[in-house]
N, C-alpha and C positions, 0 to 999 in steps of 0.2 A: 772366043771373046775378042772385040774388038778393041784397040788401044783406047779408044774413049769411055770403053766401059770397063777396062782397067783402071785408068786415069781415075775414077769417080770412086772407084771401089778404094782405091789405095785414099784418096781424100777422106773418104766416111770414116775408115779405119784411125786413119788419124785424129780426124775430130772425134770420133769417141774415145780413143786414150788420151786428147788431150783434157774433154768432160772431164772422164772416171778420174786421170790424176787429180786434177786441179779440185774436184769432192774430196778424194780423200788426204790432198795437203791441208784443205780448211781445215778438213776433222782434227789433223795431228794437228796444225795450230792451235786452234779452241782447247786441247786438250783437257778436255772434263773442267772442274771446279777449280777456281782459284781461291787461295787461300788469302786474297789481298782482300776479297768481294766478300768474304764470309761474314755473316752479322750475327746469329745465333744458332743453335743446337737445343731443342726438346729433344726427350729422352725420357719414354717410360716404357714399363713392363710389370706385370702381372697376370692374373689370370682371371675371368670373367668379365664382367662389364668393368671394373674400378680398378682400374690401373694406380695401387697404391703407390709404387715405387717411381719417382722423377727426378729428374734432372732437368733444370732449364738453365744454360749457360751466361743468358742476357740477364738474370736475377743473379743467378748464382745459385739458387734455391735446391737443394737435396733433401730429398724425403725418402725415406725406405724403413722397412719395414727390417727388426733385428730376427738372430734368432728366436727370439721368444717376443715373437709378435709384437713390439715392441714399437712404435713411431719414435722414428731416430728424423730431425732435424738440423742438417748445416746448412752453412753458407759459405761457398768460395768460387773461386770463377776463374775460367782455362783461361792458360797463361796464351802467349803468343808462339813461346815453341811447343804447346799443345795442340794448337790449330795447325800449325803448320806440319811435324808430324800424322797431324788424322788426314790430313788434304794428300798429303804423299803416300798413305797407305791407302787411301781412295781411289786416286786419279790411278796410282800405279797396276790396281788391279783392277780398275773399273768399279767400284762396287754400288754407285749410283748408278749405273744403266740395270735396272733390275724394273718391273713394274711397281708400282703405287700398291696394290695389294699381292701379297703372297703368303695366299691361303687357298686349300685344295677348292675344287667346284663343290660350292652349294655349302659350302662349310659354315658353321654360324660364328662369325668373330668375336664374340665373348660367351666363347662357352668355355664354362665353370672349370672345365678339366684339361683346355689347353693354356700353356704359355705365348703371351703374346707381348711381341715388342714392337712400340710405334718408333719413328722417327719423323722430326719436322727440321728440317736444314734450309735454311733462309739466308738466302744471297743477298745482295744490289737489288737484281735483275730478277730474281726469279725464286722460287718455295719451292724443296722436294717433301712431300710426306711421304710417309712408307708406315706401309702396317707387316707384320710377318708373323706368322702362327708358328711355331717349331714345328708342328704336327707333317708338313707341307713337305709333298713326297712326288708332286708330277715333274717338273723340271729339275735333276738333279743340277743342272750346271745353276740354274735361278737358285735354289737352295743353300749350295756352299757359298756362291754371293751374299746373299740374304746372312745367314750364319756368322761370314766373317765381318761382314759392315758389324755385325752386334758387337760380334768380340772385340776393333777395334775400337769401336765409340766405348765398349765398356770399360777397356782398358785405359783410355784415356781419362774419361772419369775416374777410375782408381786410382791413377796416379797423380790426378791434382788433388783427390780427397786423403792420400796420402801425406802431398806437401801441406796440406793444412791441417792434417793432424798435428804433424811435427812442431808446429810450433809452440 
């Protein structure tokens, strides 16, 4: 190899880790969702086509169904260290990089005999929807995402529907 075709090689090498850094310093800036951009949270689940059970954050509106079949309506609406806990257990595991559907192939999305949870999270800038079947068994790593976005967003719900009981 001759010093000018060292010379060029050692240049490209550079220019490519200066690309690949400077991609992934963006990424860690951007760092997923801000909790400052956040506008609302939809939030249902049930099973077949009629997702009785919701949450939408921008009303406030709770509707779900009791044990004994029962239409249970409140009203209350996440606090600001609501939002700002759900955004730190998001951003810190990732749980918005997941796709818009997660449900096995060919699967029918309100069939009668799966449980299913929508999510609609509406920034500034931008709307994530998500659908997720529990049944959904190809990507185990999508899966446990998918799983714990529920269990957080459920949790927070519980706990604002808690401080409004209390009073």
């Amino acid at each position: 190899m001759t010093s000018k075709q060292k010379l060029y090689l050692k240049l490209a090498a550079v220019a490519f880790i200066v690309i690949v850094g400077g991609y992934y310093v963006s990424k860690l800036r951007s760092g997923g969702k801000r909790a400052a951009a956040f506008v609302s949270l939809s939030y249902q689940w049930g099973m077949g086509d009629t997702l009785q059970n919701s949450y939408d954050s921008k009303s406030g509106a709770f509707v779900f169904l009791d044990q004994s079949d029962r239409v249970i309506k409140e009203n209350f609406k996440l606090r600001t260290n609501n939002v700002i806990f759900l955004h730190s257990k998001i951003n810190q595991e990732d749980l918005l990089n997941i796709p818009d559907t997660i449900a096995n192939k060919g699967a029918n999305l309100k069939d009668p005999k799966v449980l299913r949870y929508e999510f609609r999270f509406v920034y500034d800038d931008t709307t994530k929807n998500i659908i997720y079947l529990t049944n959904y068994d190809q990507d185990p790593l999508v899966a446990t995402k998918a799983s714990a976005l529920q269990k957080v967003v459920q949790q927070v719900v519980s706990e604002a529907e808690e401080r409004f009981a209390k009073r």
